[in-house]
N, C-alpha and C positions, 0 to 999 in steps of 0.2 A: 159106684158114684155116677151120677148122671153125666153125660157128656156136654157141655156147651156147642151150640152151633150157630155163627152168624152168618145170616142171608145178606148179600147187596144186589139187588135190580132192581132198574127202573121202572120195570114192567110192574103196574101194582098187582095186575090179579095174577100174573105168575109167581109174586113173591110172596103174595099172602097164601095162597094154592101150596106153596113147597113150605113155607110157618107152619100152617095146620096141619098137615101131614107129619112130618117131622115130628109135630110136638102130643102127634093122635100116637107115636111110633116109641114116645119116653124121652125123646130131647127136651133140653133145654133150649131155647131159642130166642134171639134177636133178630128183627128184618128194621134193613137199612136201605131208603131209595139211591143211596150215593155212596162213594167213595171216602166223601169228606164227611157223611153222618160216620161210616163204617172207623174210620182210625178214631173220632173220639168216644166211641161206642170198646174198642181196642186199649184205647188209655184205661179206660175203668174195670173194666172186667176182661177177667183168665177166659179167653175160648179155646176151646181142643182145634175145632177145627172152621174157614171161614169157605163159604161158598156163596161164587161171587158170579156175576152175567161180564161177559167182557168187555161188549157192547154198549157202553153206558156217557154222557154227556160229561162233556168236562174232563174227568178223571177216570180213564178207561180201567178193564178189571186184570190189565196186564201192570199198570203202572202200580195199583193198590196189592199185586202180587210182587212186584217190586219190593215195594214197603214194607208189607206184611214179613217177607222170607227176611227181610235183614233187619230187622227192630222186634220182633215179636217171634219169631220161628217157631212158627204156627204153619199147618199143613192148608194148603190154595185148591180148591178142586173149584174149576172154570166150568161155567155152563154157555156153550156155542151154539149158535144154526147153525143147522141143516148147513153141510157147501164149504164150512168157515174152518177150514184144516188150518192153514196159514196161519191163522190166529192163533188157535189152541196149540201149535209147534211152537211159536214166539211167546206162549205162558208156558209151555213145560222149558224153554230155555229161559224163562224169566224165576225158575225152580217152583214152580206149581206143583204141584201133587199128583194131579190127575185130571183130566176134563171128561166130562159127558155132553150130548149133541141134541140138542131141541128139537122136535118134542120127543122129549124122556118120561121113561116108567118110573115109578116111583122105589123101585124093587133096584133099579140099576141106580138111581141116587144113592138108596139104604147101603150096596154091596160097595160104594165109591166110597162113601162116610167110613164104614168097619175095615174097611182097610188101609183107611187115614187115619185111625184113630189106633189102631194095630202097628202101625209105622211111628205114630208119632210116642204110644208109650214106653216103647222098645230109643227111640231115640231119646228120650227126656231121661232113661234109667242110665244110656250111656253117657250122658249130659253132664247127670249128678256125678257118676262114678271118674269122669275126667276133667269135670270144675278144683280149682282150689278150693279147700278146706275154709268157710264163713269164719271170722274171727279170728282170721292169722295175723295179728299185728303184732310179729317177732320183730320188728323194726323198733319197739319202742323196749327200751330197755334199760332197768331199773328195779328196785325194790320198794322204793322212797313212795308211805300211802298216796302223795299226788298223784304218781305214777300209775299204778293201781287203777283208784280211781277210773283217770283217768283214758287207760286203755281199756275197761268197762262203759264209758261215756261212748268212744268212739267206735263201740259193737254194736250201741243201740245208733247212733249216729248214723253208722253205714246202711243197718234196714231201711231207716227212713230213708224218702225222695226231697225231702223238703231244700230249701236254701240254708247252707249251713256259715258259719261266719268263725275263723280262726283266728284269735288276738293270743300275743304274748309280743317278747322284745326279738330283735335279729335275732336267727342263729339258734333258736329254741326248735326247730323242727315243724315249720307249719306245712310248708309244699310237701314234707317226708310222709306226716300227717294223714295231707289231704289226698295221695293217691295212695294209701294204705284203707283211707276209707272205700276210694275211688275203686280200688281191688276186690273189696268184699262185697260191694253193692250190687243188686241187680243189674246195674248200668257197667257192670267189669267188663261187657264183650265189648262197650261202646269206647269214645273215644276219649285219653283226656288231654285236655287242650289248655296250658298254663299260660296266661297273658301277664307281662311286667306291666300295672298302669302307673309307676312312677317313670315311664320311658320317657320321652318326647313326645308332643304332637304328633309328629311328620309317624314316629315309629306307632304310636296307637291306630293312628288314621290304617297305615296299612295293617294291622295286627285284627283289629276290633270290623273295620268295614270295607268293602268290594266297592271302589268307588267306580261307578259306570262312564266315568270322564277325569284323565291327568286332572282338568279344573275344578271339577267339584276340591273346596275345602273347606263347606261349611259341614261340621259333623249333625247338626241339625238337619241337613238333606240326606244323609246315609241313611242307614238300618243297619243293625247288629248282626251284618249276616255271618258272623263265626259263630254267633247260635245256633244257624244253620249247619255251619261244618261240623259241630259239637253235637249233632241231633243223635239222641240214644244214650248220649253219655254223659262227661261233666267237664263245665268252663269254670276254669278257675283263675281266678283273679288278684293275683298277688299285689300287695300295696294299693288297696281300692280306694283308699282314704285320700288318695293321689291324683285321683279321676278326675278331668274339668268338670266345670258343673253341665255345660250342655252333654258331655259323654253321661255323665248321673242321668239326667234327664231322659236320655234311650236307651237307659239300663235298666232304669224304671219299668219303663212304658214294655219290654221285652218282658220282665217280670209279670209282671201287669197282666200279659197279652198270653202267659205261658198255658193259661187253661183250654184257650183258642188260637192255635199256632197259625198264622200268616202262610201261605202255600212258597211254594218253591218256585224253582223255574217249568217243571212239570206239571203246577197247578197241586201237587201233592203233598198234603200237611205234614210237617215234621212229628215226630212222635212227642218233640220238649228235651229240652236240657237241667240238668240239674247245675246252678250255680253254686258255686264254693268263690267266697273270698275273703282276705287274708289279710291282716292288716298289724303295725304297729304303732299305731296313732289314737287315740283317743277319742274315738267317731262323734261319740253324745259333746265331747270338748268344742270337736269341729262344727255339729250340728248347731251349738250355741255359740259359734261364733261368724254364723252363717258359709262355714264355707263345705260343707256336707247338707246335704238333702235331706231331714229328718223324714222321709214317707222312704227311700231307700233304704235307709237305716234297718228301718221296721221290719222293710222289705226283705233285708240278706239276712238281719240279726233271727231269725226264725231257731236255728238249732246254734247256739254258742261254746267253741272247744276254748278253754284258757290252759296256753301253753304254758307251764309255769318255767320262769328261770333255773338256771344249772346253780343260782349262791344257793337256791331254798332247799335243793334235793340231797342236800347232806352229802351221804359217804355215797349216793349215786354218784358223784364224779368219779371216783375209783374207779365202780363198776364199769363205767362206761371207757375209762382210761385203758384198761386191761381187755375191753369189747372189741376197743380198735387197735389192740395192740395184736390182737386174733385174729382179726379180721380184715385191715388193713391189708389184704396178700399186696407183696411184689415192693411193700414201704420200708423194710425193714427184716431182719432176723427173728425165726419165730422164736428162739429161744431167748430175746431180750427179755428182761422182767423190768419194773417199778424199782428203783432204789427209795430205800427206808424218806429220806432227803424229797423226791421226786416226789410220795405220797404226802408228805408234811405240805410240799409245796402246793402241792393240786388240792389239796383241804383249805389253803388262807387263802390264796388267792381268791379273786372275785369274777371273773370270769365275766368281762361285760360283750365279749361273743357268745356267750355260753354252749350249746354242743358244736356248733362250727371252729367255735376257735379251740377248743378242745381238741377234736378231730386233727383240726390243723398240726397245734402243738406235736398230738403225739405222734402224728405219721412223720412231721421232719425229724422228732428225737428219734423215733425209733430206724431212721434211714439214716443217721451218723451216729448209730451205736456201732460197738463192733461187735463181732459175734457172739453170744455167752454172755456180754455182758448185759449190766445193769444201766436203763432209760435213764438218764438227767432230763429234767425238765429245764431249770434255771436259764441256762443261755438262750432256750426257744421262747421262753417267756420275755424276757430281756428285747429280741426283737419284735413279740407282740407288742408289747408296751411302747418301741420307740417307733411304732407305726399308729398307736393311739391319737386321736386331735385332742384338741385344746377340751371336746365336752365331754370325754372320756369315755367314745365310742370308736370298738374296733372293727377293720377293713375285713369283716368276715368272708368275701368274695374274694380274699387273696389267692391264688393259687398257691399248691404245695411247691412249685418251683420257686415261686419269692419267696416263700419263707424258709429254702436251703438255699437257695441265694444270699440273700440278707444276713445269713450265719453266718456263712463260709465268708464273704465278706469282710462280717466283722471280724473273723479270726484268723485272719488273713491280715487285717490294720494290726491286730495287739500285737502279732511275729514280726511283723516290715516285711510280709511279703513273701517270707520264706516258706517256700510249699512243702516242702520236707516235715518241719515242724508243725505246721499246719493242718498239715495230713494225721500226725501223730496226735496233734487234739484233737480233732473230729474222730480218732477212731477208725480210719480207713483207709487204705495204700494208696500213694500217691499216682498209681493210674488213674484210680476209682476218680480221685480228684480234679487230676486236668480233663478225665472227659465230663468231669459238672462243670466247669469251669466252660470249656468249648461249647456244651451246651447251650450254657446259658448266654457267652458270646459278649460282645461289651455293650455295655449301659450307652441306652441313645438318647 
């Protein structure tokens, strides 16, 4: 297969001199007069190897070695004058490949390239062989055809770079989701970065933008620069439907701008981020009722996952019941199972946490079972339900502490207090007891 090779210097006739040659030699070839043609010349097309002048205005060919080694890992061979050691020592410790010293033979380019290109397909086979395995979303677990589906959707989902958009209700798995996709994507080495936008102002402001002054508080004078921290990788967006509209407005324009990235503090273009966000609200509702941006909409809704609820997936609750009943380490005895009762119960009920309050459920049943024995459900559900509001949504962010708190409690009121007997319904000796009890320490 032919090789790729991109040229950046300034110098025209040196860089069109080493294009034709190269390409008189069976390369393939790009020449770039900058650093900032060269990264979006890098977004589009696979190079094996970039051969860069160090020397260059703006954006030196150590910073675009910078870039290159940590977003593209791509082998750097630096071309220097005569004299210019210094430099080419601060590119091999900026991980360059190799340098050559001006004026070069063409013979010592040729032996610089086949031994960058020898290094680099020995590194890309180690690459493949110590990457995780594309299309592991063992995370999602089920039988039920949504499911299916489903984790088929989010195979072809994770190839793609595009803006993906995750809707279902709480509690359905969309953050679980969205770095499951985040894992199998090209963008796995890069970063992932989840922002709450139902937070506060005050917590968006510092979350979303680097304000260069305490006073700055108009978000209209920021930039997005967690786009910047997120470069290589994916920003994800939880509860986007939440956003102000001027926060909309420079999420847009970020979107918008992602084909031509905004330079850094180095003057050096980010490579781009892939946005994910995540919503349970109604966006097209929201759009027509002015309080969403319908050109964002457009913008995120690019690839769409529907998380479907825990009522529609049938006898997947089970599955899933017995998932965490295996998997839960440290919540409980492996050897508890389902009582006949327990299964009856996790089939009617409705589940309006669905896999979090699930989750929840059966790691507090299965930490006051006792040993051997058979999970109840009932009493765990009892305090799901008396933490329900008035619209009959539940506090799927509880921690597994309240909800053996809140048990023990209750079964602690139906004795008067007596820990002995108390102990004896839950299942577990009244050591085990008073140190949940100490733990949790009294209600303030």
């Amino acid at each position: 297969m032919t090789s790729r090779v991109l040229i950046v210097d300034d110098d025209m006739d040196l860089r069109q001199s080493v294009d034709e040659s190269l390409r008189d030699l069976g390369y393939e070839t790009s020449a770039c007069e900058s650093a900032t043609d060269a990264l979006r010349e890098l977004d589009g097309i696979d190079f094996d190897v970039v051969v860069t002048d160090i020397r260059m205005p703006s954006v030196d060919g150590i910073q675009l070695c910078e870039r290159v080694s940590a977003n593209y890992d791509i082998p750097v061979i630096l071309m220097t004058a005569f004299g210019a050691v210094e430099a080419a020592v601060d590119g091999l410790r900026a991980s360059a490949f190799d340098f050559i010293t001006k004026p070069f033979r063409l013979s010592e380019l040729e032996d610089a390239l086949q031994r960058a290109l020898k290094s680099e397909r020995g590194h890309r086979i180690r690459k493949l062989e110590s990457a995780p395995m594309k299309g592991d979303f063992s995370e999602i677990v089920g039988e039920h055809p949504k499911i299916r589906a489903l984790d088929e959707h989010l195979g072809r989902v994770a190839d793609a770079d595009t803006p993906v958009l995750f809707v279902g209700e709480k509690g359905t798995g969309k953050e679980m989701m969205a770095r499951a996709v985040h894992r199998n994507s090209p963008r796995r080495r890069g970063p992932f970065l989840p922002v709450n936008c139902a937070a506060s102002r005050e917590t968006l402001e510092r979350e979303l933008f680097r304000r260069s002054s305490p006073d700055r508080t108009d978000f209209g004078e920021a930039r997005l620069e967690l786009l910047a921290e997120a470069d290589g990788g994916t920003l994800y967006l939880d509860e986007v439907g939440a956003l102000p509209q001027v926060v909309q407005l420079e999420l847009l324009r970020a979107l918008q701008d992602r084909s031509e990235p905004r330079s850094d503090s180095r003057g050096v273009e980010p490579s781009g981020v892939r946005v994910v966000a995540a919503t349970t609200r109604d966006l097209c509702a929201a759009v027509a009722e002015g309080a969403f941006r319908e050109d964002l909409l457009l913008a995120l809704d690019v690839l769409r996952v529907e998380c479907p609820p825990l009522r529609e997936l049938g006898d997947d609750v089970i599955t899933l019941a017995n998932h965490f009943l295996r998997t839960e380490s440290g919540l409980g005895p492996s050897t508890s199972t389902l009582s006949d009762a327990a299964v009856a119960r996790l089939r009617s009920y409705r589940w309006p946490g669905n896999v979090s309050e699930l989750r929840a459920c059966i790691a507090a049943a299965a930490v006051l079972a006792s040993s051997g024995s058979h999970v109840e459900i009932d009493d765990v559900l009892d305090v799901a339900r008396a933490r329900t509001s008035g619209r009959g949504e539940v506090d799927v962010a509880a921690s597994l502490d309240q909800v053996q708190r809140e048990h023990i409690e209750r079964v602690l009121r139906s004795v008067g207090g007596n820990k002995a007997e108390a102990a004896r319904l839950l299942g577990i000796d009244r050591v085990t007891l008073y140190r949940r009890i100490k733990k949790f320490g009294p209600r303030r």
